[in-house]
MOPAC internal coordinates of N, CA, C and O (Angstrom, degrees):
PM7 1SCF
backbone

  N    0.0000 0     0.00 0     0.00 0    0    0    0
  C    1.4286 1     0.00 0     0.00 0    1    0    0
  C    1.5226 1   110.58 1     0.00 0    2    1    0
  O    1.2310 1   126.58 1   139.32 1    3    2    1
  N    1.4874 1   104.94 1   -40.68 1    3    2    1
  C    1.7579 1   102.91 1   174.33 1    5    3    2
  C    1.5131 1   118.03 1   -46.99 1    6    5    3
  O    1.2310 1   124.47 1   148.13 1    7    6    5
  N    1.1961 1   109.03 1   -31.87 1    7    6    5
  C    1.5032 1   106.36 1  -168.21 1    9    7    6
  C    1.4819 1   103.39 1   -84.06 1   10    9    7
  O    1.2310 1   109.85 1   142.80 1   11   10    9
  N    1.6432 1   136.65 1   -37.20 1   11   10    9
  C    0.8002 1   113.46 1   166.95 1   13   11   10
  C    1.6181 1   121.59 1   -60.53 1   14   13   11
  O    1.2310 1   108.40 1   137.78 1   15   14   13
  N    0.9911 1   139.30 1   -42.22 1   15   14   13
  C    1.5936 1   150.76 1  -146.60 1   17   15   14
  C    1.5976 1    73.18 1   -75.80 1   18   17   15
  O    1.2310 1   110.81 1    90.97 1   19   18   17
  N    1.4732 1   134.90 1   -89.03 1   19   18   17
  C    1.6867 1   123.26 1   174.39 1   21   19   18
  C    1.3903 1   115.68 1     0.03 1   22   21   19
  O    1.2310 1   125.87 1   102.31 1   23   22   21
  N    1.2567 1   106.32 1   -77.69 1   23   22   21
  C    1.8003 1   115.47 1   176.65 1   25   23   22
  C    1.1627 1   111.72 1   -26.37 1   26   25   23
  O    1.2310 1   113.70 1   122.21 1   27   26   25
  N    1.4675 1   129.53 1   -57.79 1   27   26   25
  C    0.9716 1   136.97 1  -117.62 1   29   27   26
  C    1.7670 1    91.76 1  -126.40 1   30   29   27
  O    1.2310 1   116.38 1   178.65 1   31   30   29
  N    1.1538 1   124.49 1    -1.35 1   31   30   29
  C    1.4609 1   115.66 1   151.82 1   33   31   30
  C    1.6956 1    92.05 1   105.93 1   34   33   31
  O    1.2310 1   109.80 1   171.11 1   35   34   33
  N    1.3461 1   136.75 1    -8.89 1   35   34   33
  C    1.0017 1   131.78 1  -142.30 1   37   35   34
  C    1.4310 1   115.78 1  -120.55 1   38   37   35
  O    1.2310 1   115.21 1   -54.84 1   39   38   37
  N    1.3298 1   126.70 1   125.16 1   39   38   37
  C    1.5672 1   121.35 1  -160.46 1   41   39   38
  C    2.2100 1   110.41 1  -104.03 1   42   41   39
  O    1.2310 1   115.66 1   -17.06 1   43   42   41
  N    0.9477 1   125.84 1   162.94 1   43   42   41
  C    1.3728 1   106.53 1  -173.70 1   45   43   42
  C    1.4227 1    93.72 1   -89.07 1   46   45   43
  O    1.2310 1   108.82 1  -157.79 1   47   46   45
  N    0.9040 1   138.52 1    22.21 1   47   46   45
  C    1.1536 1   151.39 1   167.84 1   49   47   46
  C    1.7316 1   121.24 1   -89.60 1   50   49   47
  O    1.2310 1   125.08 1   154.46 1   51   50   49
  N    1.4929 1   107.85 1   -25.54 1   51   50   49
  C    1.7294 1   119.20 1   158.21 1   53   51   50
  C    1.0669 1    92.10 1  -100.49 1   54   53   51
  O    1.2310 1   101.64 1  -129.91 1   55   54   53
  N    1.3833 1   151.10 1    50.09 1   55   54   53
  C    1.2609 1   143.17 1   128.42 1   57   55   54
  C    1.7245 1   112.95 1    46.36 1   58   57   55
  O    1.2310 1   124.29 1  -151.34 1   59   58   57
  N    1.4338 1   109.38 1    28.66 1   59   58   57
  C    1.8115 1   109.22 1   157.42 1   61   59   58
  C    0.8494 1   109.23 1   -36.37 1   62   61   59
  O    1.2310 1   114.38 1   -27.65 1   63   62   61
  N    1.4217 1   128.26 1   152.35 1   63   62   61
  C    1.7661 1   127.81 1   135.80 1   65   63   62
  C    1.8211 1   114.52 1   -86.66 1   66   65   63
  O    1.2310 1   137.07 1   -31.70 1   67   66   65
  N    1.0801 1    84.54 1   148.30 1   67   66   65
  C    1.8210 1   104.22 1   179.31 1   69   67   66
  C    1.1200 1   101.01 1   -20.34 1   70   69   67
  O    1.2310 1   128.69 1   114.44 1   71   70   69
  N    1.6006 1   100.87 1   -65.56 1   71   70   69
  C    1.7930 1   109.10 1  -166.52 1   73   71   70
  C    1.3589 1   115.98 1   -68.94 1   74   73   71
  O    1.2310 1   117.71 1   175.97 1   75   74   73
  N    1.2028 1   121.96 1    -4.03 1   75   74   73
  C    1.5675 1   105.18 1  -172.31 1   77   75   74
  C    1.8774 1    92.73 1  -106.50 1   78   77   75
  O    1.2310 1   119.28 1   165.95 1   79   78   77
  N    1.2182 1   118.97 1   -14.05 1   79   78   77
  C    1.5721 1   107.26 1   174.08 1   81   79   78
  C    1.5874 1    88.89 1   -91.01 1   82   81   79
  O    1.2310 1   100.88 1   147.78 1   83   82   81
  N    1.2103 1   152.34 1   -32.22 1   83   82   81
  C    1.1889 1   119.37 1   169.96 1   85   83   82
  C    1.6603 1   129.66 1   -66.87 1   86   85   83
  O    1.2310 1   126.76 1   174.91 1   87   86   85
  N    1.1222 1   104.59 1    -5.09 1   87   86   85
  C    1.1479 1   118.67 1   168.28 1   89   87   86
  C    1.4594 1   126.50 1   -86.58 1   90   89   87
  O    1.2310 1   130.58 1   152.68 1   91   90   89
  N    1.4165 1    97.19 1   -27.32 1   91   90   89
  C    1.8773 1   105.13 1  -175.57 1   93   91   90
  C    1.4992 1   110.42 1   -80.98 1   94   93   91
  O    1.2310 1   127.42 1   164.19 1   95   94   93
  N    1.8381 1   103.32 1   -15.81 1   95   94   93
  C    1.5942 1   100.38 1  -179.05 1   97   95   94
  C    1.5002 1   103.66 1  -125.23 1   98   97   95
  O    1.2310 1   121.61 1  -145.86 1   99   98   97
  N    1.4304 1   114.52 1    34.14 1   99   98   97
  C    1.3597 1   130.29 1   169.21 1  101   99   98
  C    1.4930 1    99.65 1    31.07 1  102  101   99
  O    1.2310 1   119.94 1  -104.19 1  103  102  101
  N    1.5763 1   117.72 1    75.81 1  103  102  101
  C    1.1436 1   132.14 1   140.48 1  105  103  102
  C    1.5049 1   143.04 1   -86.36 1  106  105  103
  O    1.2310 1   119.73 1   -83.83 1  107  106  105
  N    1.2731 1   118.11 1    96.17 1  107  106  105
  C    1.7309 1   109.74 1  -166.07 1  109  107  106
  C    1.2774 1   112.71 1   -72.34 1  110  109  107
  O    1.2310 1   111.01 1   135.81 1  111  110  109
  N    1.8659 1   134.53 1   -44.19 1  111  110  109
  C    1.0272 1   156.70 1  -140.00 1  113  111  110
  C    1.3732 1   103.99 1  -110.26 1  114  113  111
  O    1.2310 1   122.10 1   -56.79 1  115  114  113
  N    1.3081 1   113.59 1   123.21 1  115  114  113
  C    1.7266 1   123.90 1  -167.41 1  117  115  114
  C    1.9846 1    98.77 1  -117.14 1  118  117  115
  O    1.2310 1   135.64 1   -32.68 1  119  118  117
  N    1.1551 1    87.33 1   147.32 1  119  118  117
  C    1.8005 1    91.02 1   167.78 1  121  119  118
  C    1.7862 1   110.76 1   -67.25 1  122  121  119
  O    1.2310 1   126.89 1   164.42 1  123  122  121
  N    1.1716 1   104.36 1   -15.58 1  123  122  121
  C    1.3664 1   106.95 1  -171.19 1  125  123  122
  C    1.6311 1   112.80 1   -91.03 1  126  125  123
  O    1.2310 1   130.13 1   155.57 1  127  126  125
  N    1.2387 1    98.06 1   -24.43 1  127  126  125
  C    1.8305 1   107.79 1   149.35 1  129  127  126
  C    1.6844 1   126.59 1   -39.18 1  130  129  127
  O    1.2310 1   129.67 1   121.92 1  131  130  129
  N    1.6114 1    98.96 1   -58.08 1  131  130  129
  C    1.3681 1   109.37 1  -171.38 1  133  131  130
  C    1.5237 1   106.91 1   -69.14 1  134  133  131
  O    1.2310 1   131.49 1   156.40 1  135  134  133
  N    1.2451 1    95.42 1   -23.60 1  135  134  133
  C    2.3654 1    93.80 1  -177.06 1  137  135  134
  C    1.2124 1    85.52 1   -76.54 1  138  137  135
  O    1.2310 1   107.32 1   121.28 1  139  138  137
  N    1.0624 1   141.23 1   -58.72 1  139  138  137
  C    1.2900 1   119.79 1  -157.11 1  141  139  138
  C    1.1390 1   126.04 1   -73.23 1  142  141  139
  O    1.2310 1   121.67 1   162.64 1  143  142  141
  N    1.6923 1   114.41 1   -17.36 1  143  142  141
  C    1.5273 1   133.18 1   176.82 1  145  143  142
  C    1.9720 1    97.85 1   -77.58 1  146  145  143
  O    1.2310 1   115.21 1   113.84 1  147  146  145
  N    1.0324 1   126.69 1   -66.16 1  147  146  145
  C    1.6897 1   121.28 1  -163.58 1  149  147  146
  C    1.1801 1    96.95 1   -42.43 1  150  149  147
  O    1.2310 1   109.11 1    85.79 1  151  150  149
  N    1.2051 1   138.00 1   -94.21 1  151  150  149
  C    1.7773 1   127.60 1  -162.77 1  153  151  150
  C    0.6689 1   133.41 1   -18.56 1  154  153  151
  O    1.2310 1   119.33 1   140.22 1  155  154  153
  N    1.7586 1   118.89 1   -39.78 1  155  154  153
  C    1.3007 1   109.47 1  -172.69 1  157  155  154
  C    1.5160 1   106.38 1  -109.61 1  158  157  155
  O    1.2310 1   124.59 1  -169.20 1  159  158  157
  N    1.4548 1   108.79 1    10.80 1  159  158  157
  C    1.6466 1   113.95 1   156.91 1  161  159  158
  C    1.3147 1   102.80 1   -70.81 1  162  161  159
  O    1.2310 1   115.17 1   113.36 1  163  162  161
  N    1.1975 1   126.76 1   -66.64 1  163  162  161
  C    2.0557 1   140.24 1   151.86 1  165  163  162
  C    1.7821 1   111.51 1    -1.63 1  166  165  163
  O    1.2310 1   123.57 1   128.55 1  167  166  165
  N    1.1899 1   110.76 1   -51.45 1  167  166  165
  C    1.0702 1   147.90 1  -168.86 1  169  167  166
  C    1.8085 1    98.47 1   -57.91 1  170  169  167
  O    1.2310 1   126.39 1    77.12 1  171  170  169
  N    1.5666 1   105.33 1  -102.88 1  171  170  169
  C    1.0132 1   110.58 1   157.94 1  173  171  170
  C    1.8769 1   135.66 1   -35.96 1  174  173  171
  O    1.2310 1   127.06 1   160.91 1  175  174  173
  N    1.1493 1   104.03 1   -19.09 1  175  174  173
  C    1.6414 1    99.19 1   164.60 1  177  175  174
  C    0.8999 1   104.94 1   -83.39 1  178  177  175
  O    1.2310 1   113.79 1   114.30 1  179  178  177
  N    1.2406 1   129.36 1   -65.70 1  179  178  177
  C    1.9993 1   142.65 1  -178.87 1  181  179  178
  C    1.9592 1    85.51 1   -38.25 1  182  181  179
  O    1.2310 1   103.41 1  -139.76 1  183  182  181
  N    0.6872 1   148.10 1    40.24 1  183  182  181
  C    1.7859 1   119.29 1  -178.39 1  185  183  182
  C    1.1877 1    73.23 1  -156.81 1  186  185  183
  O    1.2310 1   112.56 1   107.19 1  187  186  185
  N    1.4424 1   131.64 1   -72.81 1  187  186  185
  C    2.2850 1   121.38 1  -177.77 1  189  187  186
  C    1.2204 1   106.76 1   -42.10 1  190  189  187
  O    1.2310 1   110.31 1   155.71 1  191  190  189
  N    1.7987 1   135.81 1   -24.29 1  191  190  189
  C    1.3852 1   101.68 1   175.98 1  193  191  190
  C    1.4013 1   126.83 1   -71.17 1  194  193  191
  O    1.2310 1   127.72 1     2.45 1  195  194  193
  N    1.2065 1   102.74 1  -177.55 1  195  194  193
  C    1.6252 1   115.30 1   174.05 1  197  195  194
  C    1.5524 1    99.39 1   -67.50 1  198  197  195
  O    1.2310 1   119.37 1   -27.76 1  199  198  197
  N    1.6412 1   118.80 1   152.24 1  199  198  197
  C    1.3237 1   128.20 1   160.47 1  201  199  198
  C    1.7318 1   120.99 1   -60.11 1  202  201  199
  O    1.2310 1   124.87 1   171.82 1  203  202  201
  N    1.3204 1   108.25 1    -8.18 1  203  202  201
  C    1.2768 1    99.25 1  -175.37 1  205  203  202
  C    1.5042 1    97.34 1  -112.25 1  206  205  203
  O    1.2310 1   106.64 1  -144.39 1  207  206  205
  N    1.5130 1   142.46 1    35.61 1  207  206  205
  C    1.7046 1   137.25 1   162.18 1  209  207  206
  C    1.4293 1    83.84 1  -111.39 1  210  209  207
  O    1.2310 1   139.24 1   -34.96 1  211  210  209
  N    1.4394 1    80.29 1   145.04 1  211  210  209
  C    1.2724 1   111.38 1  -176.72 1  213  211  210
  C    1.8251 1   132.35 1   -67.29 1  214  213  211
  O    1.2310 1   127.47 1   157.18 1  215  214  213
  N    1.1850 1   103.22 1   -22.82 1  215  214  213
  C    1.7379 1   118.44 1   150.67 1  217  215  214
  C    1.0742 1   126.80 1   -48.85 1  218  217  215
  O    1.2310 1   119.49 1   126.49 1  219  218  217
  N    1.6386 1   118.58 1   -53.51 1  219  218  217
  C    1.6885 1   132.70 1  -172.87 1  221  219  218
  C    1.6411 1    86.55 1   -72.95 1  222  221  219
  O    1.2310 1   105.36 1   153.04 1  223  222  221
  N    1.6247 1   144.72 1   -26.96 1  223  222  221
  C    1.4326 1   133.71 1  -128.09 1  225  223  222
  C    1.7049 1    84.63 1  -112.36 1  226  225  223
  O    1.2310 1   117.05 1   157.13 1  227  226  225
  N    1.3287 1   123.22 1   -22.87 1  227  226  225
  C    1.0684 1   151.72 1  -164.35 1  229  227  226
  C    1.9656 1   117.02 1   -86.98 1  230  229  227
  O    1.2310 1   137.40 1   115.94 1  231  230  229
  N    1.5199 1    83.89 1   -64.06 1  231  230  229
  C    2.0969 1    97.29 1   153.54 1  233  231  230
  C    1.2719 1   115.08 1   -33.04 1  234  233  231
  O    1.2310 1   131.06 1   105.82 1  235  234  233
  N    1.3182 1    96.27 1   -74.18 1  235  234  233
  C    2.1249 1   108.27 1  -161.33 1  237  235  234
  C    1.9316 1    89.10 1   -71.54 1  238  237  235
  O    1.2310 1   110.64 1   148.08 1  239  238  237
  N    1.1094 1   135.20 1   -31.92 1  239  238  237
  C    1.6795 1   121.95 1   176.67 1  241  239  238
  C    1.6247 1   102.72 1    -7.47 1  242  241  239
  O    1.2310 1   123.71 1   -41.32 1  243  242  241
  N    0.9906 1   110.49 1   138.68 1  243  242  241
  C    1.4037 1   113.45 1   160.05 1  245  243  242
  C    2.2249 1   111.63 1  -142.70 1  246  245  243
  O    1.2310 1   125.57 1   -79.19 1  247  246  245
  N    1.2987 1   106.91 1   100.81 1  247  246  245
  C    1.2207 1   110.78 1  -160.85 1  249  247  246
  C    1.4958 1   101.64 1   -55.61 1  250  249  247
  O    1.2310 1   125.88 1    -7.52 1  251  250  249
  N    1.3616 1   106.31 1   172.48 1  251  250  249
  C    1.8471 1   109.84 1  -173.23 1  253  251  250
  C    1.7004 1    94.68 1  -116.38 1  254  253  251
  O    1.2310 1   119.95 1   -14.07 1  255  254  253
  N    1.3082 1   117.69 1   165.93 1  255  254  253
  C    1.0274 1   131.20 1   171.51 1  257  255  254
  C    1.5944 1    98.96 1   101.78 1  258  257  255
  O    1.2310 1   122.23 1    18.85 1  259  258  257
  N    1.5401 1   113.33 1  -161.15 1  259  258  257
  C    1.1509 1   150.58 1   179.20 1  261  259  258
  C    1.5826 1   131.47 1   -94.60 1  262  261  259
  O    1.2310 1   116.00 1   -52.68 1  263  262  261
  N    1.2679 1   125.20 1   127.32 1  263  262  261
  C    1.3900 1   105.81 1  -172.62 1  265  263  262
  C    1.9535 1   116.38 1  -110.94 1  266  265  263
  O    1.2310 1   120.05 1   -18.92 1  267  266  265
  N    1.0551 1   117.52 1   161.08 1  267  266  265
  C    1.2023 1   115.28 1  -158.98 1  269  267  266
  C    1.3276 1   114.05 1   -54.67 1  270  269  267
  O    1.2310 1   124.54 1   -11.33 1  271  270  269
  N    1.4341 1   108.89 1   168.67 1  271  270  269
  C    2.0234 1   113.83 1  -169.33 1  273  271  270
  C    1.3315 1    88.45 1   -80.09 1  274  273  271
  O    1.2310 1   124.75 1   -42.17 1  275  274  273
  N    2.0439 1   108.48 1   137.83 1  275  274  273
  C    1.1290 1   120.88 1   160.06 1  277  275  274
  C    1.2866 1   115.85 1   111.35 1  278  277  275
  O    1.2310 1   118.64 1     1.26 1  279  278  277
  N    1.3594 1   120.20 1  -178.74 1  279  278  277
  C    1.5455 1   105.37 1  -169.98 1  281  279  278
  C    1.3122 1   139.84 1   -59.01 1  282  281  279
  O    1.2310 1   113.42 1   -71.32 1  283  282  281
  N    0.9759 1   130.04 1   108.68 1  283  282  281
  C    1.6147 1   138.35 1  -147.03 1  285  283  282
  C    1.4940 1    99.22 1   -71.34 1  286  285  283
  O    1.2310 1   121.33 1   -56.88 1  287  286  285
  N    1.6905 1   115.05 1   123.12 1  287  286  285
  C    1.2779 1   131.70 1  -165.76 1  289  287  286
  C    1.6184 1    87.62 1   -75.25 1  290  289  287
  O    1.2310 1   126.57 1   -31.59 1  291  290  289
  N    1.4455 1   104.96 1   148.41 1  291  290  289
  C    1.5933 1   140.75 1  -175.44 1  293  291  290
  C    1.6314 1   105.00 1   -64.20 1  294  293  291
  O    1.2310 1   102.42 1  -111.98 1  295  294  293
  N    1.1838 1   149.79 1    68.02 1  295  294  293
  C    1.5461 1   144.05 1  -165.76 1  297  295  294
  C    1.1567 1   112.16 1   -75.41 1  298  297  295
  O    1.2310 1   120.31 1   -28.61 1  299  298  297
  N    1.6100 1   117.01 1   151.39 1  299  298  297
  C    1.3276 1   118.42 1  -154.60 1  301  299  298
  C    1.4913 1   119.05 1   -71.30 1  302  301  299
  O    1.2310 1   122.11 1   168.94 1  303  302  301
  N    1.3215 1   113.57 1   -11.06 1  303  302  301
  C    1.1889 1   127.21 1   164.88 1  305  303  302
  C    1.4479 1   114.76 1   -54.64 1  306  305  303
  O    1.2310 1   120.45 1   123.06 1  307  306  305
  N    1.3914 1   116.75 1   -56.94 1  307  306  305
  C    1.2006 1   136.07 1   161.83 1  309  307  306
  C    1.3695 1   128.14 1   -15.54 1  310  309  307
  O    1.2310 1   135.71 1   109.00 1  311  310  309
  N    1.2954 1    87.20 1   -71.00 1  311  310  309
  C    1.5920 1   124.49 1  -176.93 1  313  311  310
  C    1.8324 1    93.57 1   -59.25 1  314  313  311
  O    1.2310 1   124.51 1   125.39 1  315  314  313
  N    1.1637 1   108.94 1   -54.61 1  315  314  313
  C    1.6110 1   105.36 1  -170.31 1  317  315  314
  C    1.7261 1   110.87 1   -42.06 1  318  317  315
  O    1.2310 1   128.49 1   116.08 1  319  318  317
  N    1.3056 1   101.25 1   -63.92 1  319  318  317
  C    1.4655 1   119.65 1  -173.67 1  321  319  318
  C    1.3441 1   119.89 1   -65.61 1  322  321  319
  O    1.2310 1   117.49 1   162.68 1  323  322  321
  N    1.5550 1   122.38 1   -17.32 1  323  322  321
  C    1.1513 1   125.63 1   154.73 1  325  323  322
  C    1.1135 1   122.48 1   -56.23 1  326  325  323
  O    1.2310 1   112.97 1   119.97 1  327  326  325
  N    1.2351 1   130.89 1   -60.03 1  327  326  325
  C    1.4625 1   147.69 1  -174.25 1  329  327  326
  C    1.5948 1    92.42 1   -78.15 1  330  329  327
  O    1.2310 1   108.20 1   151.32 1  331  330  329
  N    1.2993 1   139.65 1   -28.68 1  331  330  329
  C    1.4981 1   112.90 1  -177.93 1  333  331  330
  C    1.4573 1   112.44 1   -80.46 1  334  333  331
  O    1.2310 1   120.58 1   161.31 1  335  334  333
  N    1.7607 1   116.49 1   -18.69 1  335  334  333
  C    1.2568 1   126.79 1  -179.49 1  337  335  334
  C    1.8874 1   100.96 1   -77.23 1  338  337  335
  O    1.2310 1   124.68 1   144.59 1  339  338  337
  N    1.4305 1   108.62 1   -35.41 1  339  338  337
  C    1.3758 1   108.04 1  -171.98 1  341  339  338
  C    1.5445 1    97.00 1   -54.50 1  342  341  339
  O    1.2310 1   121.12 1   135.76 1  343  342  341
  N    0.8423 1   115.46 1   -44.24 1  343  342  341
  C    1.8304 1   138.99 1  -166.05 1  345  343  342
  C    1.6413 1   121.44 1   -43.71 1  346  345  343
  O    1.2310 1   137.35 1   132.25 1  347  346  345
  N    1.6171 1    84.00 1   -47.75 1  347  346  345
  C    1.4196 1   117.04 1  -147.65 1  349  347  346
  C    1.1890 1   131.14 1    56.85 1  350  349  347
  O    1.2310 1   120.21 1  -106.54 1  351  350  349
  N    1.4829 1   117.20 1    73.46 1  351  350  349
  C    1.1431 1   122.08 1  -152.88 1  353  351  350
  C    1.9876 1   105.77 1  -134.75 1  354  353  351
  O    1.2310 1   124.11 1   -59.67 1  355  354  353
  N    1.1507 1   109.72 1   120.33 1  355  354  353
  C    1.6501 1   105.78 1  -166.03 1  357  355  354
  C    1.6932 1   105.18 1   -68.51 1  358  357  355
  O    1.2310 1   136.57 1   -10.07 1  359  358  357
  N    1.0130 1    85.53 1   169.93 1  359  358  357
  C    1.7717 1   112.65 1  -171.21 1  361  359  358
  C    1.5635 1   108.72 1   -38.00 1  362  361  359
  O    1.2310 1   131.19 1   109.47 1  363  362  361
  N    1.6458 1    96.00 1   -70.53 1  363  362  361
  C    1.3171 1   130.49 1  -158.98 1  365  363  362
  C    1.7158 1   114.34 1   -92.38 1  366  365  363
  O    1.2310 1   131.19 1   173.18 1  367  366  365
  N    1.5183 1    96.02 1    -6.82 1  367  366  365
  C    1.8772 1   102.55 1   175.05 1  369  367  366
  C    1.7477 1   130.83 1   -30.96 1  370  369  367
  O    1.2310 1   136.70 1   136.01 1  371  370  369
  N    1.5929 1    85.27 1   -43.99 1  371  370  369
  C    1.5157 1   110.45 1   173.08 1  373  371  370
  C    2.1863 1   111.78 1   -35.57 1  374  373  371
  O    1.2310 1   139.20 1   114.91 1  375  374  373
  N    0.7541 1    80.38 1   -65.09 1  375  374  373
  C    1.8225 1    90.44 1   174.19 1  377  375  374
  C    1.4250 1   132.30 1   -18.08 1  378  377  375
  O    1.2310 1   137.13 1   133.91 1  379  378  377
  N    1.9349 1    84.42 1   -46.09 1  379  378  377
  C    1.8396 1    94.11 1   168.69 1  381  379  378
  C    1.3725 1   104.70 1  -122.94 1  382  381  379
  O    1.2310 1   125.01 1   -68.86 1  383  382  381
  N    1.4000 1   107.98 1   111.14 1  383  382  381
  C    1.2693 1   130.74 1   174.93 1  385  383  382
  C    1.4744 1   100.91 1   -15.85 1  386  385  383
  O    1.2310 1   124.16 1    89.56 1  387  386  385
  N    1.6220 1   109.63 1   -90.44 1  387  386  385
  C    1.1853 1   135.00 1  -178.17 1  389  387  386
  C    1.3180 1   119.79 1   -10.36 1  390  389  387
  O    1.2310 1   131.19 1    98.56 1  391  390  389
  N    1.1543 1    96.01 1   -81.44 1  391  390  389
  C    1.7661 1   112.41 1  -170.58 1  393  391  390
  C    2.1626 1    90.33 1   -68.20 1  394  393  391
  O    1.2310 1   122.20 1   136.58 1  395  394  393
  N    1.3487 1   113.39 1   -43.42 1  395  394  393
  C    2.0284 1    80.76 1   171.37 1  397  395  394
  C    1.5151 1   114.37 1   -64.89 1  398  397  395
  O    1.2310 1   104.92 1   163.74 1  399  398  397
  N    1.1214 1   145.50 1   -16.26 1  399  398  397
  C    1.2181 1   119.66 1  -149.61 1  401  399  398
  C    1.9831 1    82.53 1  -101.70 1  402  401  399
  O    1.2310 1   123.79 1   154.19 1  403  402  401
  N    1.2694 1   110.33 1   -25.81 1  403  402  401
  C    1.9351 1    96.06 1   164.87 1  405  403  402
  C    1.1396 1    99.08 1   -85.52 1  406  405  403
  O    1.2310 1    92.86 1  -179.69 1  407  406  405
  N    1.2068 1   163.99 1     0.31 1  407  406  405
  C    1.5905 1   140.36 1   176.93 1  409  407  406
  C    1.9423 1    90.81 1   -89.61 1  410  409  407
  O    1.2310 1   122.63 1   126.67 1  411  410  409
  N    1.2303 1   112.56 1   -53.33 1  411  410  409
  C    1.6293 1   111.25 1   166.06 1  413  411  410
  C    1.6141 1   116.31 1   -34.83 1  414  413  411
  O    1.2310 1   119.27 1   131.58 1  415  414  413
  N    1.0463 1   118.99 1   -48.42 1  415  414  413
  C    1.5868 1   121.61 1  -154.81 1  417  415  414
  C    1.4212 1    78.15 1   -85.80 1  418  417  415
  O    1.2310 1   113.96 1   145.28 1  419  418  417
  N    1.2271 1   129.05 1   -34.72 1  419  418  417
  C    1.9223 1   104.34 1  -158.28 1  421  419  418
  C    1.5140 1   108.72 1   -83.24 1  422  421  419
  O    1.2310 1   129.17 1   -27.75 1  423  422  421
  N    1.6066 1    99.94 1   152.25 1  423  422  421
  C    1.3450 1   111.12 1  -169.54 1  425  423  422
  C    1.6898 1   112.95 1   -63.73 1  426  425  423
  O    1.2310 1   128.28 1   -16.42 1  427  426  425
  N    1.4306 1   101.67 1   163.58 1  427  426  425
  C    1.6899 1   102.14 1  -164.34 1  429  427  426
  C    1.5011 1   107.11 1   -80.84 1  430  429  427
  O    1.2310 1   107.79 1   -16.66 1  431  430  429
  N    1.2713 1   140.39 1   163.34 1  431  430  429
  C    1.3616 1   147.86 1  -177.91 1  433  431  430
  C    1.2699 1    92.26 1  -106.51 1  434  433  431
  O    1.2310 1   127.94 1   -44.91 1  435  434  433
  N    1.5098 1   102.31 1   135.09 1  435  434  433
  C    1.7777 1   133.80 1  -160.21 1  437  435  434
  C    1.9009 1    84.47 1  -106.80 1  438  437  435
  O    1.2310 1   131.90 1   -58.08 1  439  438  437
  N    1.4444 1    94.62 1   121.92 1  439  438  437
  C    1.7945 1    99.50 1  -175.53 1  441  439  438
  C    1.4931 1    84.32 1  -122.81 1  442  441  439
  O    1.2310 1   120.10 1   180.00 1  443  442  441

């Protein structure tokens, strides 16, 4: 963000907000897009392999035992299906390349 606010003539010292210098230099595309986009590019490759590489064998893992007292940390699995539901994005999309890597690129639906 620093580098835009630079660009853009503007010191944190005029107290802009984020959004209005991304707006003054008509920026659509955030770095915070792309984190949320790799994984579930990750995602979808790990799911085209075969069941027998060791990545896909690794996905479905499901550890044994018990997990620590208290609020149960968010797992990346988790995390996937959150953001594919944020998305609206079906289960099984993964399958055809194509059409995931545009359901990935498109922007998230504000609920």
């Amino acid at each position: 963000m620093d580098y835009w606010r630079r660009a853009a003539g503007k010191s944190r010292l005029d107290r802009v907000r984020n959004e209005s210098i991304l707006d003054i230099m008509k920026v659509d595309h955030r770095v915070t897009d792309d984190i949320k986009e790799k994984p579930l590019r990750w995602y979808g490759h790990v799911q085209r392999m075969g069941d027998e590489r060791l990545p896909k064998q690794v996905l479905h893992w499901m550890p044994h035992g018990r997990r620590r007292r208290g609020r149960p940390r968010l797992s990346w699995r988790e995390g996937i299906t959150g953001e594919m539901r944020a998305r609206g994005m079906e289960e099984n999309l993964w399958e055809d390349r194509e059409r995931w890597r545009l359901e990935i690129r498109r922007r998230r639906r504000t609920l």
